[in-house]
C-alpha positions in Angstrom: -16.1 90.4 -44.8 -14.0 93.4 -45.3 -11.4 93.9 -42.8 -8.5 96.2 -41.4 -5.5 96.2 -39.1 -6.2 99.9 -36.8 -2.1 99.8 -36.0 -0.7 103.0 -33.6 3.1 104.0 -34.2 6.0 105.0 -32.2 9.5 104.7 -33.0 8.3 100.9 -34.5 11.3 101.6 -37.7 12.8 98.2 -36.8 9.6 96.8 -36.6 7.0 97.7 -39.2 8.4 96.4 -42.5 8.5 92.7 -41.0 5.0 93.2 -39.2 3.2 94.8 -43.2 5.0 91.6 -44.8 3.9 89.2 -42.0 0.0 90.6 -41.9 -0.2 90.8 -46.0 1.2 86.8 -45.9 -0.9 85.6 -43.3 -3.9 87.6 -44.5 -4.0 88.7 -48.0 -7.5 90.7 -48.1 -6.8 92.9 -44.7 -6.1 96.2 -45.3 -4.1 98.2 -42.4 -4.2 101.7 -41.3 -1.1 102.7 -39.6 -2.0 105.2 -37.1 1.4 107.3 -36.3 2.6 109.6 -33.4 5.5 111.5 -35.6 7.9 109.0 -34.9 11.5 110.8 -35.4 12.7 107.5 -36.1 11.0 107.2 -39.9 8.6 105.3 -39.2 5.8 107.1 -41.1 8.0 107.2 -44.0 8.5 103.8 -44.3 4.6 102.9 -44.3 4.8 105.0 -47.2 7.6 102.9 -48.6 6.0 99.8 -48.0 2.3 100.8 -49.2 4.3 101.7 -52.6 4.9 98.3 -53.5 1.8 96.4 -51.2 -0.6 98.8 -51.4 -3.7 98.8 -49.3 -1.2 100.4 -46.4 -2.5 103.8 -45.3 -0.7 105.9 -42.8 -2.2 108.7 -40.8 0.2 110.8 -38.8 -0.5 112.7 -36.2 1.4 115.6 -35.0 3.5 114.5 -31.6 3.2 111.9 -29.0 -0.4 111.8 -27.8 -0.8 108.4 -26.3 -2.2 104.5 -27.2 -6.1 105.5 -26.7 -5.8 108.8 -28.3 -4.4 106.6 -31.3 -7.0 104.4 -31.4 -9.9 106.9 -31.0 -8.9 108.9 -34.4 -8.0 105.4 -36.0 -11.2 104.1 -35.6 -12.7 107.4 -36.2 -11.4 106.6 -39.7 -11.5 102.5 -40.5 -15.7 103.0 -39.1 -16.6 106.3 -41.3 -15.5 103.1 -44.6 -17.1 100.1 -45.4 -15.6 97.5 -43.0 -17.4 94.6 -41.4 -14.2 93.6 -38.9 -11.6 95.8 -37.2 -8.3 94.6 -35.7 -6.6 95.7 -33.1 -2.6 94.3 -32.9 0.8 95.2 -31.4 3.7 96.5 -34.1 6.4 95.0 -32.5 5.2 91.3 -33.5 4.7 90.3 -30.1 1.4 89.2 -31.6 1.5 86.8 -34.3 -0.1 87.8 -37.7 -0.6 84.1 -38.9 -3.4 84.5 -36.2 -5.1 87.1 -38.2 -7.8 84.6 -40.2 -8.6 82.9 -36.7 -10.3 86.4 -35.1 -12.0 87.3 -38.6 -13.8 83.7 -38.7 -15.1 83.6 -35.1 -16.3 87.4 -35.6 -18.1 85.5 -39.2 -19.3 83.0 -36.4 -21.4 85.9 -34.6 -18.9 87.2 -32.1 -18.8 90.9 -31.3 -15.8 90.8 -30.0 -12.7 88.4 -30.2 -9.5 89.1 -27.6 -6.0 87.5 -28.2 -5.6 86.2 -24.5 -2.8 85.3 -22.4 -4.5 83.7 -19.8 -7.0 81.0 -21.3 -5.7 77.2 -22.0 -3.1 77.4 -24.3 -2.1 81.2 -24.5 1.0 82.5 -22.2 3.7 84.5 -22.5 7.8 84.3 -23.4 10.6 86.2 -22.5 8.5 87.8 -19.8 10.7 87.4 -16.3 8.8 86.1 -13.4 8.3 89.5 -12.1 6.2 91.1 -15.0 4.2 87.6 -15.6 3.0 88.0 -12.1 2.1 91.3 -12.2 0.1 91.0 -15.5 -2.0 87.9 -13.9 -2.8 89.9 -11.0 -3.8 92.8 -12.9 -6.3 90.9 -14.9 -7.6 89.1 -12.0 -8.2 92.4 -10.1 -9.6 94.1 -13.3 -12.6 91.1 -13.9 -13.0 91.3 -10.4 -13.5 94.7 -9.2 -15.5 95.5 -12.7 -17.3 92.4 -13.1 -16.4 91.3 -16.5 -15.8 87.9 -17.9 -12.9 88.1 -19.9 -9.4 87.0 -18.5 -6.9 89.0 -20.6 -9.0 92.8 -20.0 -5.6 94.5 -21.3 -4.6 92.4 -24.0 -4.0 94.4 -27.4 -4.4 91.6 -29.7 -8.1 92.1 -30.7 -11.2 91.5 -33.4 -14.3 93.9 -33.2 -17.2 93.4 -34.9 -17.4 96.9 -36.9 -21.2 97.4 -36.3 -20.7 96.7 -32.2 -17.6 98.8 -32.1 -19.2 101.5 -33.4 -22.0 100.9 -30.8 -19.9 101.4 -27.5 -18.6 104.8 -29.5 -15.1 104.5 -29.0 -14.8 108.5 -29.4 -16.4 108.8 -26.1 -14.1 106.9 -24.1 -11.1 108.9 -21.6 -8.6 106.0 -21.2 -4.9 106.2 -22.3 -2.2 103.7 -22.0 -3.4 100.2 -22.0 -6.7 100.8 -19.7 -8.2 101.8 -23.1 -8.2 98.4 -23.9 -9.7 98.0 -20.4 -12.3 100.5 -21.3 -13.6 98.8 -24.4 -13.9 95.5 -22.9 -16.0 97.4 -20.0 -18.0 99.2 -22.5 -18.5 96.1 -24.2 -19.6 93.9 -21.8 -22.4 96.4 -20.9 -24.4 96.3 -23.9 -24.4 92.0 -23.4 -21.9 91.9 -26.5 -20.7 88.3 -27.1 -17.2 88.5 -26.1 -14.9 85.2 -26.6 -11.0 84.2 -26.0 -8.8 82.4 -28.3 -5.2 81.8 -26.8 -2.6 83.2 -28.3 1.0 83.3 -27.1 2.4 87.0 -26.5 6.2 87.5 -27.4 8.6 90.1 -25.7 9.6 92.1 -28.4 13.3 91.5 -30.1 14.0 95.4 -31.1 12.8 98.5 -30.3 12.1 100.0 -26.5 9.0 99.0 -25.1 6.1 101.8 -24.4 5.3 100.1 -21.3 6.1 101.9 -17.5 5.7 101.5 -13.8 3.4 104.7 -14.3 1.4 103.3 -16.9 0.1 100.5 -15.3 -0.5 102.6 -11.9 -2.4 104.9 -13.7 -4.4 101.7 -15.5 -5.7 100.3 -12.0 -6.4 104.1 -10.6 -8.9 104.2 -13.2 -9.8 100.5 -13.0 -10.7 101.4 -9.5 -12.6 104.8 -10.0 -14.4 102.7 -12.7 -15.3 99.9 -10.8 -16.5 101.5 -7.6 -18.4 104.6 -9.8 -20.2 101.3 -11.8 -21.2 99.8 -8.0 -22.7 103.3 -6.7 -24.7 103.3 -10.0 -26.0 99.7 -9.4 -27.1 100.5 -5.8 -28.5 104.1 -6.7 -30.6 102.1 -9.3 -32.3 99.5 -6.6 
């Protein structure tokens, strides 16, 4: 099964050499499309760099910051117009571990539509994360599955294996989400069309260098739209009776 590594960019300099090494090691055959924002920092040119001596490294840059979803909407735009059978979804800053990367591709052989990296199933967690953040996360999730009525535990969770064909089939391009509900979104859309959705546990690691993308508005804005989602799905469900 062909496969590739959809991977948005910000400011990931410090990161992205270690993270191309790391994902060509652990899986040889995965190609990776680095999808980034203009970071000032160079990271675009060293993708380039990197691609010169690994090849099977493309980089798509995109004029200014536009945001996490609007990343992932023209990435997959691009890995689903080629001849893929698996897309990957991952973090640049290596808080998700690459050796990992062969684990998602055979459960998606297996059948599965969709494979999430989770935090919260036996076995996954988190390090580095204070006490704070952890909770926050866990109640999060919880009110996410909850107020939409989906299965999975770890809705938000970046670390991620689609089944090309059933990607394509929840037309990504359609969705509105930014930030991290756009992971939100997909599992959502997912788990409408009865796609076969599983966890593996993975352990998420606070990133060493770099400045995280996350904020206190972000995730505000991710459970405003949870909400409007959740209570738009119910009036549709009782409209429908």
């Amino acid at each position: 099964m062909r496969s590739v590594v959809v991977l948005p960019t910000y400011n990931e300099a410090e990161n992205i050499e270690r993270f191309l090494r790391a994902v060509r090691e652990a899986s040889p055959d995965t190609d990776v499309l680095v999808v980034d924002d203009d970071s000032p920092d160079g990271t675009g040119a060293l993708v380039e760099k990197i691609d010169a001596e690994l090849g099977r490294i493309k980089l798509l840059s995109r004029p200014g910051k536009r945001g996490l979803g609007s990343a992932y909407r023209d990435g997959f735009a691009h890995v689903l117009q080629a001849d893929y059978d698996v897309v990957v979804t991952m973090d640049a800053d290596l808080s998700h571990d690459p050796e990992q990367i062969p684990d998602f591709l055979d459960k998606i052989t297996d059948g599965t539509d969709l494979v999430i990296g989770s935090r919260y199933v036996t076995g996954g967690g988190t390090t580095d994360w204070p006490v704070r953040r952890q909770l926050l996360s866990r109640w999060g999730n919880a009110y996410t599955r909850t107020i939409l009525g989906v299965s999975p535990r770890d809705c938000t969770g970046g670390y991620r294996a689609y089944r090309a064909t059933s990607l394509q089939a929840i037309d990504p391009a359609a969705t509105s989400a930014e930030g991290y509900a756009f992971m939100t979104e997909l599992v959502r859309r997912m788990s409408a069309m009865d796609a076969t959705i599983i966890e593996l546990p993975i352990v998420f690691r606070d990133r060493k260098l770099g400045k995280s993308k996350m904020s206190g508005r972000i995730i505000i804005e991710s459970m405003m739209l949870v909400t409007r989602w959740g209570i738009g799905d119910r009036l549709r469900r009782l409209r429908c009776r």
